[in-house]
KEMITI-547051 format. One record per residue (C-alpha): residue number from 1; residue in one letter; x, y, z. Coordinates in Angstrom, 3 decimals. Layout:
BEGIN
NUM/A/X/Y/Z
...
# end
This chain:
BEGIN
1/X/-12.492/-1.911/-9.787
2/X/-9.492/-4.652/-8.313
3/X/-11.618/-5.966/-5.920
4/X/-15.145/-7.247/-5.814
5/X/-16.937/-5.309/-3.098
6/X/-19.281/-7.678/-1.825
7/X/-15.669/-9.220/0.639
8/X/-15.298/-7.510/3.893
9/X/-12.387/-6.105/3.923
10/X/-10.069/-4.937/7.095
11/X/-7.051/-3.309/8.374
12/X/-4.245/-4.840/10.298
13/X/-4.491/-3.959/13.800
14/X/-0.640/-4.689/14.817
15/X/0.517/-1.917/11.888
16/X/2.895/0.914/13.888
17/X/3.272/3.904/12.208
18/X/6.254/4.564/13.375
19/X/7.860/1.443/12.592
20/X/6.059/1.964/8.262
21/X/8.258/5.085/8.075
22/X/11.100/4.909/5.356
23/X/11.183/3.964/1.443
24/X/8.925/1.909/-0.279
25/X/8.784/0.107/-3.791
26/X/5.556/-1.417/-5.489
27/X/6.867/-4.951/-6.489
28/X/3.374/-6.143/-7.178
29/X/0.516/-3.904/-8.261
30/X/-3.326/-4.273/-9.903
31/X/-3.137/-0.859/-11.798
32/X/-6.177/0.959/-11.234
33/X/-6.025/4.600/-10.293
34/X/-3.254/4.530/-8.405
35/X/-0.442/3.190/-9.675
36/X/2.887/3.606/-7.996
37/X/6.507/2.771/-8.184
38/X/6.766/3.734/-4.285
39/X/6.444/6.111/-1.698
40/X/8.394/7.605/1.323
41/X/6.745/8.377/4.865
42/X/8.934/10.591/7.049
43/X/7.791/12.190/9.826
44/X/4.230/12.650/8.962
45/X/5.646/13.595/5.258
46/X/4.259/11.580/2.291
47/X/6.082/11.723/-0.828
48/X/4.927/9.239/-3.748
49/X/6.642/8.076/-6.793
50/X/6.130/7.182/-10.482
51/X/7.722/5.368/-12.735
52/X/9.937/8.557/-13.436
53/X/10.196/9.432/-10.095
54/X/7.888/12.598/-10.083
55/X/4.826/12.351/-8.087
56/X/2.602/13.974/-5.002
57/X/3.716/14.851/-1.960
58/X/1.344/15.716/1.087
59/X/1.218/14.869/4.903
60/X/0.104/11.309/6.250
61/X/-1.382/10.753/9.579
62/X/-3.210/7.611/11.173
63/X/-7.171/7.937/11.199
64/X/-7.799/4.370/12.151
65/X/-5.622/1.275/12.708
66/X/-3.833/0.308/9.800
67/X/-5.782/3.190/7.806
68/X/-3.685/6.502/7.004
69/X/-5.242/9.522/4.934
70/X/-2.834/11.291/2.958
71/X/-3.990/14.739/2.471
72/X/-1.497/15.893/-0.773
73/X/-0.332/19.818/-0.897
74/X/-2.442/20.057/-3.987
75/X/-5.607/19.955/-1.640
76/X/-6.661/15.918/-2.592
77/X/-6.630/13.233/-0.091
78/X/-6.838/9.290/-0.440
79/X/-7.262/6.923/2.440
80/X/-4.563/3.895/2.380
81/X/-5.387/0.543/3.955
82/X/-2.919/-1.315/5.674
83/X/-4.593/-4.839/4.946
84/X/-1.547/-7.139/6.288
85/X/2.357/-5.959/7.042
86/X/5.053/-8.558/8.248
87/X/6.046/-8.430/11.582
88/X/9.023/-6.107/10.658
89/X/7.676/-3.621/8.843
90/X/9.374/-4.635/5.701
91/X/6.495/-6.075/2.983
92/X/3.108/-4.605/3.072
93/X/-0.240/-5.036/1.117
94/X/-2.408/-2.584/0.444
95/X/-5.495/-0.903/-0.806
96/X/-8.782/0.652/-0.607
97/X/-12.437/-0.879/0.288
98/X/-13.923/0.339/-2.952
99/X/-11.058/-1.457/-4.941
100/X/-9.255/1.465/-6.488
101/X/-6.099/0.150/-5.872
102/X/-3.889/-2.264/-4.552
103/X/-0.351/-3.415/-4.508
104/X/2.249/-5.242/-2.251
105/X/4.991/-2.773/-1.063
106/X/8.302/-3.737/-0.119
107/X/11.162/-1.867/1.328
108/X/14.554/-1.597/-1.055
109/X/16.839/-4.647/-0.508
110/X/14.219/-6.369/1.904
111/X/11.708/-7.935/-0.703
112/X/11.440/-11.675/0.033
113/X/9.289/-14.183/-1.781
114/X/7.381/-16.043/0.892
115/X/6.450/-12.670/2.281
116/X/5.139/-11.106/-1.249
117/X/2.939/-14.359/-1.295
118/X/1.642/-14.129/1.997
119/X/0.902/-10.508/1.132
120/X/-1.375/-11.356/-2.333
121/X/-2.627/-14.121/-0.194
122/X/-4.405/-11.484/2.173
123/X/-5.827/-9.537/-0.345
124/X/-6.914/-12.341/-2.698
125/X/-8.661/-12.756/0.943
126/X/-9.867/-9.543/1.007
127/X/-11.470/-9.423/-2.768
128/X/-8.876/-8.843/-4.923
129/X/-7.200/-11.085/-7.707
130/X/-3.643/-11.076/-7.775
131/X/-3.235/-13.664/-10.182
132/X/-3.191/-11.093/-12.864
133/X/-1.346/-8.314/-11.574
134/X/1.882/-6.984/-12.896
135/X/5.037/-7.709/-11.350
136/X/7.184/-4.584/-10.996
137/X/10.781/-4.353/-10.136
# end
């Protein structure tokens, strides 16, 4: 478990799913059971990558603000929480309530430093502990 369970935790409410669609790459992640080098969201389409660049694909859709549940083609889902996202759309952290997972997303050729920070700052807020998490990319 990343995070310790006794936090709240929350969503952002000013996430747009519209505006989240595109490439993403993990630059900062805690491991757990999820552990990705990106994803892609495309018109309802989720495709995930490893480090090899194999992985799931499955449809996305919204089921709360700033909560998606990807339901994969191999019949699993997995809900993803939106916990903070900079005004652009461009650096995201997320993760799960029960502490699964978590990692800061960025989008290729937009990753900026005060924004990663601000993005491990929200989920330090939110129970995890980024100090020891692995810096990818």
């Amino acid at each position: 478990m990343l995070r310790n369970p006794t936090v709240p935790i929350g969503a952002i409410t000013r996430f747009d799913a519209t505006l989240f669609e595109g490439r993403w790459q993990t630059v900062r992640s805690g491991g757990g059971d999820w552990a990705l080098a990106g994803f892609d969201v495309v018109g309802g389409m989720w495709r995930e990558r490893d480090g090899a660049g194999d992985g799931r694909a499955g449809t996305v859709e919204p089921i709360g603000t700033g909560i998606l549940r990807i339901a994969y083609d191999d019949g699993g889902t997995r809900d993803l929480w939106v916990l903070w996202i900079d005004p652009d759309h461009n650096t995201a952290a997320l993760g799960d309530p029960e502490g699964r997972f978590g990692f800061v997303a960025t989008r290729a050729g937009t990753r900026r430093g005060d924004q990663v920070r601000a993005a491990e700052q929200v989920l330090d807020f939110n129970g995890y502990r980024t100090e020891t998490w692995a810096t990818l990319q």
